[in-house]
N, C-alpha and C positions, 0 to 999 in steps of 0.2 A: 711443467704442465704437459699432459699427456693428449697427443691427438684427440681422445674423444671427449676430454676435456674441453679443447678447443672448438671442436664443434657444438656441443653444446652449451658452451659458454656464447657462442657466436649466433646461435639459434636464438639464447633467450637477449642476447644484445637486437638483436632485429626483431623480435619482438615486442620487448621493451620500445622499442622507436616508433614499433607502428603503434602502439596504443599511444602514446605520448603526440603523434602525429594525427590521430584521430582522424583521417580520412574515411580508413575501412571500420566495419563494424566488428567488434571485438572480439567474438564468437569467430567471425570468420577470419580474424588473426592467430586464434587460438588452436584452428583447425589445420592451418597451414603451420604454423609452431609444428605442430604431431606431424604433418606429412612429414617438414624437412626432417624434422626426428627418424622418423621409418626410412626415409632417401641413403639421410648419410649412417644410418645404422645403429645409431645411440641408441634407438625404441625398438626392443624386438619384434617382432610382428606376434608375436602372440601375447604379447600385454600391450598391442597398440589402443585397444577400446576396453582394457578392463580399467579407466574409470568412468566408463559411463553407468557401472556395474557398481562403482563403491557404492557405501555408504551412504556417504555424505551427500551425493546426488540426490537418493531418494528421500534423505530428511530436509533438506530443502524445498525440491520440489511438492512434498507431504506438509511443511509447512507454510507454506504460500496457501495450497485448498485450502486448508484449516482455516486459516486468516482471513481468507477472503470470505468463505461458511457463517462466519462468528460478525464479522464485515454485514451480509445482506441478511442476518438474520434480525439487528434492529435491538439487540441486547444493551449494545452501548447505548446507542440513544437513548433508550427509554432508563438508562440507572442515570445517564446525566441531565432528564428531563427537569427533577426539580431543581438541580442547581441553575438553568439556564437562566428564568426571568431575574435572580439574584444580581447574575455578571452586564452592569448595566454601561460600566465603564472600562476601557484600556487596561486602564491601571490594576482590575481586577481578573480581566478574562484572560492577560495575558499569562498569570502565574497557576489560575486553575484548568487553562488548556493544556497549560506545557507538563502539569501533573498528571492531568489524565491517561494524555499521551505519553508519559514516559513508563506508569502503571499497566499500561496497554502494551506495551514496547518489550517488559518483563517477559509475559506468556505469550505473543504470537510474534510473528516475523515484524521486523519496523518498521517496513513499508507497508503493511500490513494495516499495521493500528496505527500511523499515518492516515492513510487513506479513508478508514473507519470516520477520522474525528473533523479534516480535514470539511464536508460536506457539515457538519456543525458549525462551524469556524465561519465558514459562509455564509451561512443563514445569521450568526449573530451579527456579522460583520453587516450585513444588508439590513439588520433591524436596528442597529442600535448608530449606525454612521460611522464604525470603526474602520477605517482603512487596513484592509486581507493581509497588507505586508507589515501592519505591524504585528500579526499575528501567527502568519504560514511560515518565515523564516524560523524562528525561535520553535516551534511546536516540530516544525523536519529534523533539528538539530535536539530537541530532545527527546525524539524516538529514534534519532543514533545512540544517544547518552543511555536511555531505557534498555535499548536492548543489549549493554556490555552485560548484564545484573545477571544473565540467564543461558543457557548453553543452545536453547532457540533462539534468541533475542534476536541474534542477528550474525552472517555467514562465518564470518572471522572466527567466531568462538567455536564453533561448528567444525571449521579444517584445525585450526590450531590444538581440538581434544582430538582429532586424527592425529596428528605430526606427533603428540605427547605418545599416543598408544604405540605408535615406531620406534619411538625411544626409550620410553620406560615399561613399556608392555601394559601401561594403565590408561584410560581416557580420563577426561577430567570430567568429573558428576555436572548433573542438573545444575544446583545451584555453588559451584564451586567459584563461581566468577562471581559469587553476589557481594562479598566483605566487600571489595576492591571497585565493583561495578556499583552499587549505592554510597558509597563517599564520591567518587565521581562524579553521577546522578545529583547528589544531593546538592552537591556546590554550583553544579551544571542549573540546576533548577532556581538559586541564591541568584546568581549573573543573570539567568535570562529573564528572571520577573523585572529587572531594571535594566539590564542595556538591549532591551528591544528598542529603547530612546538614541543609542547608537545607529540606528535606519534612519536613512534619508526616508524625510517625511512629508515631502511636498509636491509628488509627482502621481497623475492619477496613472491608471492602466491598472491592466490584470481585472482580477474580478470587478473593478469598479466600473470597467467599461464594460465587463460582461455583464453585470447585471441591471444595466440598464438597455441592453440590446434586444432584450427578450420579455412583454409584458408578461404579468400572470396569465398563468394557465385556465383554463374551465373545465371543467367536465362533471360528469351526469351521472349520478350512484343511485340506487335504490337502498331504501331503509329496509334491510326483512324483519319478518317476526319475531328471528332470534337475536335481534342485534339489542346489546344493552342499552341503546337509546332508543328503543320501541319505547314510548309512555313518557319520555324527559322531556324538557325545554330545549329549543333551538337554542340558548343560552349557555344549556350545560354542552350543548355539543359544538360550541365558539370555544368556550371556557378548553374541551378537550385539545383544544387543537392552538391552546395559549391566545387564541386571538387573530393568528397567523393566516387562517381560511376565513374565508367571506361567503355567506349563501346569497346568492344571489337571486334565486327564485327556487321558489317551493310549487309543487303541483302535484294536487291529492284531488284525484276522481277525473282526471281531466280537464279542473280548473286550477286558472294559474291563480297564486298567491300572491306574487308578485316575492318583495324582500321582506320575509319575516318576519315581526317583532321576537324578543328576545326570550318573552313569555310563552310564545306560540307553543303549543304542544305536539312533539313528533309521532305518527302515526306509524301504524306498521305498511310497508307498500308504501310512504312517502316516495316519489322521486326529488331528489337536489338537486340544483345545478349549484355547483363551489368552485369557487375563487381561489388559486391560489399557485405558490411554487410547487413542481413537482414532488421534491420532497416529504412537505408539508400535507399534499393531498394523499401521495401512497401510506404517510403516517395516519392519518386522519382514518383514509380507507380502514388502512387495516386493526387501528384499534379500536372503528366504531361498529366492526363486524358489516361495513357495506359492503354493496356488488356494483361492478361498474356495470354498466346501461350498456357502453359502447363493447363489450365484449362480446360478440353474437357468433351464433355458431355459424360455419362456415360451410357444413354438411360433408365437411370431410373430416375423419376421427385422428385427431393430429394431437399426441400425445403432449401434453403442456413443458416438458422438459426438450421440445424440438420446435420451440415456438421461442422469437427474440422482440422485445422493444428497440423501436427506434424513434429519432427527433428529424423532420425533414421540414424543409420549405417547400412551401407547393409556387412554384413559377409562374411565368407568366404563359408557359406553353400548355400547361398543365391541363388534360381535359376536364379536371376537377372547379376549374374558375369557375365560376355563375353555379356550378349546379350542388343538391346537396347530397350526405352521405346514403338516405336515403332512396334518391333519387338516379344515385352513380353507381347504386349496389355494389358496394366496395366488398361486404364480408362473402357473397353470392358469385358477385361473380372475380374478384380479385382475392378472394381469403387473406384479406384485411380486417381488422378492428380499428374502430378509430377512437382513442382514447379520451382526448383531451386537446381541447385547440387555445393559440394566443393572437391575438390580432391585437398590434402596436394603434396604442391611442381612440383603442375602443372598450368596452364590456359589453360583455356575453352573457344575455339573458336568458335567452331561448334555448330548447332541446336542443341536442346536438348535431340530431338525424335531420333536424327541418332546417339546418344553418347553411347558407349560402354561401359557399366555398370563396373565396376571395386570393388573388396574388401577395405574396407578402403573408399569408397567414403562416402558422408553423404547426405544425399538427406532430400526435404523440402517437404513433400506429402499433399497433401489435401482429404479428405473422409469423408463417413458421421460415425458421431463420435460414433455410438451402433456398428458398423462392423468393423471398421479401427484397434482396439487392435488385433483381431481373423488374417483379414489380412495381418498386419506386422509380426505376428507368423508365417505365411503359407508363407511369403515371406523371413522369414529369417533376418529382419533387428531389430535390435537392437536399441528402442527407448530411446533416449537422457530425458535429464532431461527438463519437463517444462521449454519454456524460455518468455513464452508468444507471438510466434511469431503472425505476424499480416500479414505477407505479405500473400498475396490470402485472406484474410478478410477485407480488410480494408472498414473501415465506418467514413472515416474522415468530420466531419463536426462542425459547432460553435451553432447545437441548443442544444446539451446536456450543453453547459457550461452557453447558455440562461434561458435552463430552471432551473438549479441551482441558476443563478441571478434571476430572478423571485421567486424561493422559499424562497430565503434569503429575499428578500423585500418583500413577503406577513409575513413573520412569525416579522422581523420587525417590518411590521406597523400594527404588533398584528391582522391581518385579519383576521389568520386561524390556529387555534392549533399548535406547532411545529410537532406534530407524524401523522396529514391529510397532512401537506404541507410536508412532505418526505415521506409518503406513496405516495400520487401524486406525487411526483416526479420520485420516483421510477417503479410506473403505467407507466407513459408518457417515461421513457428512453425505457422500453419497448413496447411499443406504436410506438416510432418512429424507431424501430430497430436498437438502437444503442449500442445496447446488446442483445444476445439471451436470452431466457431462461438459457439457460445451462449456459452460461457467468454469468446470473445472480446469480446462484445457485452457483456458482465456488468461486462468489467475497463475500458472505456471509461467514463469520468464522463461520463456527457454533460451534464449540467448546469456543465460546466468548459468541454468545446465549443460550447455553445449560447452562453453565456455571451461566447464571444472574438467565435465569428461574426457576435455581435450588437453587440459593443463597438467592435469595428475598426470599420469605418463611422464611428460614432460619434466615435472618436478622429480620423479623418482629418477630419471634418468640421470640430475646431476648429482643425485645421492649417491647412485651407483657406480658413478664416474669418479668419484672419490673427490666430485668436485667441489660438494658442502664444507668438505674438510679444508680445500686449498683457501675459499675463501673466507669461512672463521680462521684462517691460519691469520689474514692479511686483516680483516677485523683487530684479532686480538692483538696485530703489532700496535693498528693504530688507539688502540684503547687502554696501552700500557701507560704504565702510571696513574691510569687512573684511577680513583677508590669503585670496588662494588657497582655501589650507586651512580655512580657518572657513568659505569658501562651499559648498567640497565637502564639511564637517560638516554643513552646514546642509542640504543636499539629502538624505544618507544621515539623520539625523534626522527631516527632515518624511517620507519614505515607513515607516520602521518607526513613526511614530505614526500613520500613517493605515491600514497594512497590516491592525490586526487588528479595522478597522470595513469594510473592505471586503476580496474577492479579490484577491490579492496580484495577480492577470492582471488587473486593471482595475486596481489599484493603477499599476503599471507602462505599462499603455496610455493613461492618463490625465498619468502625471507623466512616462515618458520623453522624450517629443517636447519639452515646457519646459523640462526639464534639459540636454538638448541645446540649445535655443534659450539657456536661461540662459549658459552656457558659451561662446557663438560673440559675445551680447553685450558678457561680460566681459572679449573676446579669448582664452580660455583652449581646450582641446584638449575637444571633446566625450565624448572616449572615458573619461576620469576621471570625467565625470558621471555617466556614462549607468551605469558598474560601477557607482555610489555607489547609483544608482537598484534595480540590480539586487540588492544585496547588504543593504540596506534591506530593500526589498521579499521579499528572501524569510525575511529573521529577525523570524519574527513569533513571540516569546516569548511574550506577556504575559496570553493570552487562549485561551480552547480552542477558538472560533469562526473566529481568523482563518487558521486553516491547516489543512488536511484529519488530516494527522498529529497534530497537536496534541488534534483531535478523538475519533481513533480511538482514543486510550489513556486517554480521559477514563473510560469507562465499565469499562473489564478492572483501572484503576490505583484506583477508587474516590475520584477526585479529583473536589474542587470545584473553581468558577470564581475563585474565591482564592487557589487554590494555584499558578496557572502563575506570579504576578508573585515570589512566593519565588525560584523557582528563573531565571525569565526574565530580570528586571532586571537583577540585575550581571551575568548572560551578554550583554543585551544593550547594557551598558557595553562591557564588554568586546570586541562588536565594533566599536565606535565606537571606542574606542580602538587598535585592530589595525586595522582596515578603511579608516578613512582614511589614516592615512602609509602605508600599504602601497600602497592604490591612488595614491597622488601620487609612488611611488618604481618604481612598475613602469608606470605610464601619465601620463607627464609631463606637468604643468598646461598648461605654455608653450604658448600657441596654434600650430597647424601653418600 
């Protein structure tokens, strides 16, 4: 072993520790990785930041906007609308969520179309008495499973068609992971319609306690003349909305109605006041073509892509107690909107503007988003945690999910590079405002791209160091005698145990390039490695830390770090078993 060998082997051993040690934040382990790389010399300084310049950086980063674009445009929701009232039971909603999301998981990034269905999930789960964890477990774990099928789907596949083009001078296609990635999928989707019954089932928390923390919302729309329900029944405008909104008062010409009958005939210039979850009501809004009351102008010309929603408590110091929005001139002289208020253990009859502000209430604000944090300081109210609301944004429309199907079939039918056709894609969502800037910036991980930027370097350096080779040397002694197939087990097994103590994107930048070396050792085809690498690497079952997905359901499903290995483990048998004779029947051992 050669000095720089040594230090580079010694670099990625302290690194390996700190991720495994998870004190620091990974990004900022990855960063210091590259320094000592530059220190002791392994990194030349002039390829020290060309990867924050590959590739792969910016098809990731291009497909997060996308995802998130396709995400607040409301496409999903509205194609899974008619199957919702259908799934009225467990038994059924767990096998048509976990399809949807894995279908979703194919064309956009997993955490991605995660996130999309995850806010459905919630909603059935609150209407129908299904406890979130038997649900958000299984649906995180099959838009890992979703995205093996696609060269987006998800990161792994992504560094792993880089580490092939190093090697064989090819990448690997769009759907070249699909044979191998849908047997997977498919068996994946067989287990979790029935061992979601593997979760402990008798413990509340998570969304159960969230949603009873926060009553329905209210707020005040106007009917206009062009909206399709100018001339319908307040009936068909329940019926739109499944039943899920409630009107609560109607008022035409300045007298109140009081609660509608079902018959009542909607006017144009109605104002509503409705009843309901955030969701339900930005849904409702925007596909009854209404306007919110509470949106007022502010008199300053504040471009709507430089304006953010937020969820706050109004306190008890709050100058807002006793008085109302009309009366506290929030949009005048605070360039505030007030959207939508919930006050626990009561209903909300009355206009919004004449409502007597109260402690304890939670109000839904709109502002432009560089002022709004200093605001709600000066106002006293106490902002809630991110929930991504949408209501007073909404940009519901089917070209972000058009233009995703257009970029999937140019990179397809190999037109246009995969990293121009998701930077164009990512251009054109914001292009058509289907994201702001800021939205764009929000749905980028950067600590995912700081992370590669910092890693590549790194990785190439043990290529360079002739160090890939010393350890496929040490690999291939330990895997002699064994057939083919038990070597390519033995690769797909060491990256899902190493996956969920590190980034599955370092996982892969670290173990592809060996697996390839192992593979050209053995005289066998690199290309069966390098899947094995990838499809490892990205089923990380057994942990809530080692996959972002895995993460995000941890807290809404009220799971502990105990619970993933119930339902992980024999899933992640089960890809060991599908996943290698698959990949040895679709990508032949035999050396080329």
């Amino acid at each position: 072993m050669t000095l720089d060998q040594s230090l580079v082997f010694g670099i990625l051993g302290v690194t390996v520790g700190l991720f495994a040690w998870g004190r620091l934040p990974y990004d900022l382990v990855a960063l210091l990785a590259l320094l000592a790389g530059l220190v002791c010399g392994v990194i030349p300084a002039q390829q020290a930041f060309s990867g924050f310049s590959d590739d792969i950086v910016i098809i990731i980063a291009a497909a997060l906007v996308v995802s998130a674009a396709v995400a607040r445009s409301g496409a999903v929701e509205a194609a899974m609308r008619p199957l919702l009232p259908r799934l009225t039971t467990v038994q059924v909603q767990v096998p048509v969520l976990v399809a949807a999301v894995m279908v979703a998981s194919v064309f956009t990034k997993n955490i991605g179309a995660l996130a999309i269905f995850m806010p459905v999930a919630l909603q059935l789960a609150r209407r129908t008495g299904t406890a979130p964890r038997a649900l958000l477990m299984p649906m995180a774990f099959a838009s890992l499973l979703g995205g093996l099928v696609t060269l987006i789907g998800t990161s792994p596949n992504i560094i792993v068609s880089r580490v092939r083009t190093e090697i064989t001078g090819q990448p690997f296609g769009m759907f070249d992971y699909a044979p191998v990635g849908l047997a997977i999928a498919a068996a994946g989707l067989v287990f979790l319609s029935f061992g979601w019954r593997l979760l402990p089932g008798g413990r509340k928390g998570g969304a159960d306690a969230a949603a009873s923390a926060i009553e329905a919302y209210t707020t005040e729309a106007r009917l206009p003349p062009a909206s399709p329900l100018a001339g319908q029944t307040v009936g068909e405008l329940l019926a739109l909305s499944e039943g899920r909104i409630a009107v609560a008062t109607l008022l035409r010409d300045r007298i109140r109605r009081g609660t509608p009958p079902a018959d009542w005939i909607l006017r144009a210039d109605d104002l509503l006041i409705l009843e309901g979850d955030p969701e339900e009501l930005e849904s409702l809004v925007a596909r009854a073509g209404l306007t919110l009351v509470g949106e007022k102008p502010t008199g300053e010309d504040i471009p709507e892509e430089a304006k953010t929603v937020v969820e706050g408590v109004i306190t008890a110091e709050s100058p807002l107690v006793g008085a109302t929005p009309a009366g506290a001139a929030l949009a005048a002289r605070f360039g505030i909107s007030l959207l939508a208020v919930s006050r626990r253990g009561e209903r909300i009859v009355q206009r919004l503007n004449q409502l007597k502000l109260r402690r304890g209430d939670v109000a839904i604000l709109k502002g432009e988003a560089s002022r709004l944090p200093d605001t709600l300081a000066a106002l006293r109210i106490l902002p809630l945690t991110e929930r991504g609301l949408a209501l007073g944004r909404s940009r519901r429309s089917w070209l972000p999910a058009l233009v995703l199907l257009g970029t999937m079939g140019l990179v397809a039918l190999n037109l246009v590079p995969v990293v121009v056709a998701f930077f164009g894609a990512a251009v054109a969502m914001l292009a058509l405002r289907a994201l702001t800037p800021q939205e764009a910036y929000q749905a980028v991980e950067w600590p995912v791209i700081v992370l590669l930027g910092a890693l590549i370097p790194v990785s190439e350096a043990v290529s360079r160091t002739g160090g890939t080779e010393l350890i496929a040397g040490w690999l291939s002694g330990a895997v002699e005698g064994l057939p083919p197939l038990g070597a390519l087990g033995l690769i797909m097994l060491v990256a899902m145990a190493v996956t969920p103590f590190l980034n599955n994107a370092a996982t892969v930048l670290m173990l592809g390039p060996i697996a390839g070396s192992l593979a050209q050792r053995l005289g066998l085809s690199p290309d069966a490695f390098l899947m094995a690498v990838a499809v490892g690497a990205a089923c990380d079952f057994l942990t809530p830390i080692g996959h972002q997905c895995n993460t995000l359901v941890m807290g809404p499903g009220g799971y502990r770090f105990g619970d993933y290995w119930r339902l992980g483990l024999p899933l992640s048998v089960i890809v060991l078993l599908v996943g290698v004779p698959m990949i040895a029947l679709v990508w032949p051992l035999a050396g080329r």
